[in-house]
C-alpha positions in Angstrom: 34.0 7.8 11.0 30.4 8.0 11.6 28.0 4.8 12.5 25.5 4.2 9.7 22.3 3.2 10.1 19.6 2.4 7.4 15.7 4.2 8.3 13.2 2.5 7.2 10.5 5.7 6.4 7.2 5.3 5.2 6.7 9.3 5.3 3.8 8.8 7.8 4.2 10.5 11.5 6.0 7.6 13.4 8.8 7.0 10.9 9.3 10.7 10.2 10.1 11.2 14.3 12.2 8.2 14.5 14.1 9.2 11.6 14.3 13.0 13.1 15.3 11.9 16.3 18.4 9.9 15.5 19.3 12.2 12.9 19.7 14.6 15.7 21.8 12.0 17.4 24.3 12.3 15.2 24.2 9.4 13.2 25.0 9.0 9.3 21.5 8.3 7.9 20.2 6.3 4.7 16.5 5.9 4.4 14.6 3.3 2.4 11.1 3.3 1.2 9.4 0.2 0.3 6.2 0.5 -1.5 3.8 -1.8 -3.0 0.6 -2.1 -5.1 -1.7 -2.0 -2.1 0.0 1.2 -0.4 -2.2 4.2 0.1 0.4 7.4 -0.5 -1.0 8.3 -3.4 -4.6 9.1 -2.5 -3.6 13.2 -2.6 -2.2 12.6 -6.3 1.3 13.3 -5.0 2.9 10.2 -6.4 4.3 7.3 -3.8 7.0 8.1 -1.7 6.2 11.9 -1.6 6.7 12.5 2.1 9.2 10.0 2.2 11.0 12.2 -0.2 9.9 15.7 1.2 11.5 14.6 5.2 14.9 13.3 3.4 14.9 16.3 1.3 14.9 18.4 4.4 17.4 16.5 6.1 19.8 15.8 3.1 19.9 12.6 3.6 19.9 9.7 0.9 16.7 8.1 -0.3 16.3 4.7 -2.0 12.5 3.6 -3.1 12.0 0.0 -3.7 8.6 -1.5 -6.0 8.2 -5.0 -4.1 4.7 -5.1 -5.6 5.6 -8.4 -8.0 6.8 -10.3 -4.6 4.5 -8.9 -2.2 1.7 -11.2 -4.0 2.9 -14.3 -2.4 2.8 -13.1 0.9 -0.8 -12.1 0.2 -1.9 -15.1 -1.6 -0.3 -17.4 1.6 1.1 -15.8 4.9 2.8 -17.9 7.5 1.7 -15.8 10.5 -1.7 -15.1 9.1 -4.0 -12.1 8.5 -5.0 -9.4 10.6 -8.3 -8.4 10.5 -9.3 -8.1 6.9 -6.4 -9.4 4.6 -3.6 -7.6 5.6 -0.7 -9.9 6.5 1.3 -7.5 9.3 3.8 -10.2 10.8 5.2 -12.0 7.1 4.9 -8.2 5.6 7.3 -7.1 8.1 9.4 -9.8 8.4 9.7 -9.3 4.7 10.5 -5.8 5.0 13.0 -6.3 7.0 14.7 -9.1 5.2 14.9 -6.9 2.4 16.5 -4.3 4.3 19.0 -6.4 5.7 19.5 -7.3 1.8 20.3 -3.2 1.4 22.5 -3.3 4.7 24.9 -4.9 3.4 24.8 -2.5 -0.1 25.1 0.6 1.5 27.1 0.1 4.4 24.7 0.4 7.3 25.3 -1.2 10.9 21.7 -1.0 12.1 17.7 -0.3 11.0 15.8 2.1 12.5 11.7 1.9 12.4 9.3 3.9 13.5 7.2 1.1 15.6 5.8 2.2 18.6 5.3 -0.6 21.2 1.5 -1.9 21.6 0.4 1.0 18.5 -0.6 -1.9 16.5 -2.6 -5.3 18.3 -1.0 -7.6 15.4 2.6 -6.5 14.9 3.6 -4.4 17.4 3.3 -6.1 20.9 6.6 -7.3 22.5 6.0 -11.1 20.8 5.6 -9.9 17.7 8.6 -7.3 17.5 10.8 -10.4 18.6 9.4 -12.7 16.5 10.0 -10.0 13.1 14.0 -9.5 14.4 14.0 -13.1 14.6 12.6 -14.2 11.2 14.2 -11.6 9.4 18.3 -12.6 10.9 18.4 -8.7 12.6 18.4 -9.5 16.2 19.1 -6.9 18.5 19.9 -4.5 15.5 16.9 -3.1 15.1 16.4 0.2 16.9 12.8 1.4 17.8 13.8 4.8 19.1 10.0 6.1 19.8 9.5 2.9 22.1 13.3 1.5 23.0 13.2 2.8 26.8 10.3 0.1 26.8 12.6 -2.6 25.0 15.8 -4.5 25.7 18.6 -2.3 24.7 19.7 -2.5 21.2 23.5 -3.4 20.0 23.4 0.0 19.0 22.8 0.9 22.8 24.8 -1.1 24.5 27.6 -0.5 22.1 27.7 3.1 22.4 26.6 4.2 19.2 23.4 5.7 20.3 22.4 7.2 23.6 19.7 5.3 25.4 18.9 8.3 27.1 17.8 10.4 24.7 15.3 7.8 23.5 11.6 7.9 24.4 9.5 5.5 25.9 6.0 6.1 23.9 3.7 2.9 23.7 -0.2 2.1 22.8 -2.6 3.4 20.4 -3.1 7.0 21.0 -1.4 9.5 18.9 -1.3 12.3 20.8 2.7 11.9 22.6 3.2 11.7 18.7 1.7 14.7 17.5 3.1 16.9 20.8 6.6 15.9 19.8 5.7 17.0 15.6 4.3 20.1 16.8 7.4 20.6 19.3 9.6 19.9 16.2 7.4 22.2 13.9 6.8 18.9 11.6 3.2 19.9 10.5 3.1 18.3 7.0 2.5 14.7 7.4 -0.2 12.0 6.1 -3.0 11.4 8.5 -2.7 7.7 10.3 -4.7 5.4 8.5 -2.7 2.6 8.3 -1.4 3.2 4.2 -2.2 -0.2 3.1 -5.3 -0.9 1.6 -5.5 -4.8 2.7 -7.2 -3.1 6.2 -9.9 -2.1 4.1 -13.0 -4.3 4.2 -14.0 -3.6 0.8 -11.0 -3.6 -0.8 -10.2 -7.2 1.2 -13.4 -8.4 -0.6 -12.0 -7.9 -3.7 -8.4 -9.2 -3.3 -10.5 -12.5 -1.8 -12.1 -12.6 -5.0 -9.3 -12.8 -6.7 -7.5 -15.6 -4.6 -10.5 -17.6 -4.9 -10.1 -17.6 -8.6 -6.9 -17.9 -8.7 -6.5 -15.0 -10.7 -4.2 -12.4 -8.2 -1.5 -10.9 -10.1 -0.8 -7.0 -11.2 -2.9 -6.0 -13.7 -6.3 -7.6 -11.7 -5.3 -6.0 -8.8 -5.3 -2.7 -10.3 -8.7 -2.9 -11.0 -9.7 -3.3 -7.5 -8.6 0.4 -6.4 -11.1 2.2 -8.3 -14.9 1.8 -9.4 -17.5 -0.8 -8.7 -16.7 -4.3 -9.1 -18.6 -7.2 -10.6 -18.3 -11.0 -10.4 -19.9 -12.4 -13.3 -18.6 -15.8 -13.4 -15.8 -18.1 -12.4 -13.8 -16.2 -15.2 -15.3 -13.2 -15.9 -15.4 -9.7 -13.7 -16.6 -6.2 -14.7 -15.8 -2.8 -13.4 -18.2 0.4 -14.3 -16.3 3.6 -13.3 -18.4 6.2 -11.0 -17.1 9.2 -12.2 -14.5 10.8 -14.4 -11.3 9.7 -12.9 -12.3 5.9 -12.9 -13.3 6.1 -16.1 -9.7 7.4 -17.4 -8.3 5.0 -14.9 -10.3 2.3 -16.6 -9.2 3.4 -19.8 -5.9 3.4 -18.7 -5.9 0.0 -17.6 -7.2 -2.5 -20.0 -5.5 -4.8 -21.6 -5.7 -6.0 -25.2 -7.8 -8.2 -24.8 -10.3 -6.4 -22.6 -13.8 -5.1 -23.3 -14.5 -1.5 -23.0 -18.1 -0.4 -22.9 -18.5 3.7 -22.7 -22.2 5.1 -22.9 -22.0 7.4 -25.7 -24.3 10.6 -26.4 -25.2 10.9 -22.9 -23.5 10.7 -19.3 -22.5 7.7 -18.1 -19.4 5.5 -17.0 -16.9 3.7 -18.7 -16.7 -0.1 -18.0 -14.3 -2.6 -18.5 -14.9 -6.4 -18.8 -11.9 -8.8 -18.1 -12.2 -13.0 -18.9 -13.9 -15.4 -20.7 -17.2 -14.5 -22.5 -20.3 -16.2 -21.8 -23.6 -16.5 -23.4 -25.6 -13.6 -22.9 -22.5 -11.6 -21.9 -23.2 -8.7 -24.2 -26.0 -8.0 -22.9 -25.5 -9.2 -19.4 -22.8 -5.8 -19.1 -24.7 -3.3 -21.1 -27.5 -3.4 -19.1 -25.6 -3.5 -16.2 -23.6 -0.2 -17.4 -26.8 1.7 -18.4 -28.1 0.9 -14.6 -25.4 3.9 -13.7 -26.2 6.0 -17.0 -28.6 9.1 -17.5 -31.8 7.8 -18.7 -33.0 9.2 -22.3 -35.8 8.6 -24.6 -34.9 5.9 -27.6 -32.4 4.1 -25.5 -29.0 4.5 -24.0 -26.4 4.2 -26.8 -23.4 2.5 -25.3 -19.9 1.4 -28.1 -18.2 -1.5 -27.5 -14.5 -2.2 -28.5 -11.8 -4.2 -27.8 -8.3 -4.5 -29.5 -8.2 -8.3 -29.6 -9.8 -9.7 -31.1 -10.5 -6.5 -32.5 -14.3 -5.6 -31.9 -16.4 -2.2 -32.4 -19.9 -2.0 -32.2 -22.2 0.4 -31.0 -25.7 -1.2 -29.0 -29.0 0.4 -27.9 -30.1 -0.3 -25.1 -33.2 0.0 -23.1 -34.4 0.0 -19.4 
């Protein structure tokens, strides 16, 4: 009976060679994709998970994807080991990871995880400490197996007991990508997302916004899927506004809103659609128009922008002038 083990594949380049590698080896493979609100994969319009589904396809191998988006908040909102250089929380989002694959061990049958971490590729979570501390934390000591950096690390259970060989292991480390991209090209894996990181809490801009939201106590779901798209507005300690800047935000936008949201769309003309989210003040109404017609064509007579929302229900169409 063949040794199980349980790949943890994100579909980007690391993952899909560790995965490869000890596929090659011989062992039974499961992988597992863990995904969240914040992940990038679906920036080409593929849908999450695509090249995590495309590399198991081709190596008919099983494939379980896993939405931790609802827990992942509380990590965000208040991480033990801190954040790296924006607001991504590496350490606690690994050791969470992890604990959830342990949880999945157990389910399918797998003896060890495999990960596609590459020893000093990343300043925050991947340096020796760090990697030690995860294994720790997450109750997987010595049963994780790094196979693009484990000639680097203490052997593995999964070493020492025979189920893998060592020697066919590499022994990549740092930040450059090249030993990578050698080994894809020697395997003829072309097809693969470029390294940016797939989470958008490294991005400045988008860290702003999540910030935002933490200071008002108001991260959960449905706020945080305003932040991935169009241009963002504080208004008050309860009140935001997003204007769309072009036609995909503005069907996102629509997409979005809630009940109880505002929808401003410039009518007659082009221009954006806008949704406003939280407690109205005074001057509101005109507050967001004007700041909607900023981003529309400019006419003669006035920009002509409808308001509506479902509840309470609201419909109205205002003139506005600049």
């Amino acid at each position: 009976m063949k040794i199980k083990a349980l790949s943890l594949l994100s579909g980007g380049l690391d993952s899909t060679l560790a995965t490869k590698l000890v596929y090659d080896l011989g062992i039974d493979l499961e992988a597992i994709y863990f995904y969240t609100i914040f992940c990038t994969c679906n920036r080409g319009g593929n849908g999450c998970g695509f090249h995590a589904r495309k590399i198991t396809q081709e190596l008919n191998i099983p494939l379980k994807i896993v939405n931790t988006s609802e827990e992942y908040l509380t990590i965000v909102e208040s991480p033990r080991y801190g954040y790296g250089s924006n607001l991504n929380p590496c350490i606690d989002c690994r050791i969470f990871i992890f604990k959830k694959a342990k949880e999945y061990m157990k389910e399918c049958g797998a003896r060890f995880i495999i990960t596609g971490e590459v020893l000093g590729e990343r300043p925050m979570s991947q340096n020796l400490r760090s990697l030690r501390l995860i294994e720790k934390e997450a109750g997987l000591e010595g049963l994780v197996l790094r196979p693009l950096s484990a000639k680097l690390l203490e052997p593995t259970i999964p070493e020492r007991e025979g189920w893998v060989d060592r020697e066919r292991l590499l022994a990549i480390q740092g930040r450059s990508r090249k030993p990578q991209i050698e080994l894809a090209q020697e395997w003829g894996i072309n097809d693969y997302p470029c390294p940016s990181g797939g989470c958008l809490l490294t991005d400045p801009i988008f860290s702003q916004r999540v910030k935002d939201l933490l200071v008002h106590k108001e991260l959960d779901l449905e706020n945080v899927k305003l932040l991935r798209f169009g241009r963002y507005f504080r208004l008050s300690p309860k009140l935001k506004l997003v204007i769309g800047r072009n036609g995909e935000d503005n069907q996102k936008l629509l997409n979005s809103a809630l009940s109880t949201d505002l929808i401003l769309q410039v009518i007659e003309t082009p221009g954006p659609v806008a949704l406003a989210r939280g407690e109205e003040t005074d001057n509101f109404i005109e507050e967001i128009c004007h700041k909607v017609v900023n981003y529309a064509d400019k006419v003669e007579g006035g920009v002509k922008v409808l308001l509506k929302r479902k509840e309470p229900y609201r419909e109205e169409i205002k003139i506005i002038f600049r």
